[in-house]
C-alpha positions in Angstrom: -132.1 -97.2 219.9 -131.0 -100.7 218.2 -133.0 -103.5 219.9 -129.4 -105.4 219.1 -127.4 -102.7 220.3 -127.6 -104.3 224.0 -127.1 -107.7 223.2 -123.8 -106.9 221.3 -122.4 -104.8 223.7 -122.6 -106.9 225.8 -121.2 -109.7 223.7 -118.2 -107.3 222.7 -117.8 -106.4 226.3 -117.7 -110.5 227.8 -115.2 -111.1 224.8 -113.0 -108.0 225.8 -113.2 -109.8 229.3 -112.2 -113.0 228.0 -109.2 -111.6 225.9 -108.3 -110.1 229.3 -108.2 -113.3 231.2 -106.8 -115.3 228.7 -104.4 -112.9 228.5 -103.3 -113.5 232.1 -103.3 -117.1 232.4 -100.9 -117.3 229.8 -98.7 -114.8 231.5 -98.6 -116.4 234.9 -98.2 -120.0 233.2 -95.2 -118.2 231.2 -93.9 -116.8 234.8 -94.3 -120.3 236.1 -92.2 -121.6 233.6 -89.6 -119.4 234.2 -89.4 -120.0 237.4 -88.9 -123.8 237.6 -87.2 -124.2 234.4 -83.7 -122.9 234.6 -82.9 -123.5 230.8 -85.6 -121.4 229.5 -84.6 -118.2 230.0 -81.2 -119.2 227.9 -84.1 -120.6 225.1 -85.9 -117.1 224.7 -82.5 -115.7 224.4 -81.3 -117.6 221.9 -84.4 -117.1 220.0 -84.0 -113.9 220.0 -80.6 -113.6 218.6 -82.4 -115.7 216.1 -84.7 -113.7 215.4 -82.3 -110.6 215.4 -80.1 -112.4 212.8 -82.9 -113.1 210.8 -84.0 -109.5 210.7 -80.3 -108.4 209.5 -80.4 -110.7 207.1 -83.8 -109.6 205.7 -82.7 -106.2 205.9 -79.6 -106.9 204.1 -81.2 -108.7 201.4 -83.4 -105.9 200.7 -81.2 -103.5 200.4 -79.1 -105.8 198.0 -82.2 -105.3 196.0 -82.7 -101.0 196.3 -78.9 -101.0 195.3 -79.1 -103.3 192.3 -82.3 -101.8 190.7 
């Protein structure tokens, strides 16, 4: 076996662990938000009718592009 092959497994498996918990502190400081903020569910859905229009748009675009070639 590796001499390494501990050592990074190891590394890989604390930086899995880190993902992880990063991961869930910005979850429950989103959830926090949520809570106390009354507007901000109202912002994330108008971002995503944003972001929905923007897609259309794209999509429309290209396929101005397949129909004129």
């Amino acid at each position: 076996m590796n001499p390494g092959y501990p050592a990074r497994m190891l590394l890989n498996i604390t930086t899995v662990i880190a993902m992880i918990v990063i991961g869930w502190v910005v979850w429950v400081t989103v959830q926090r938000r949520e809570k106390s903020d009354e507007s901000f569910q109202r912002k994330l859905e108008e971002d995503d009718e944003r972001a929905r229009r923007g897609r259309e748009d794209e999509a429309a675009y290209r396929r101005a592009q397949r129909e004129k070639e």
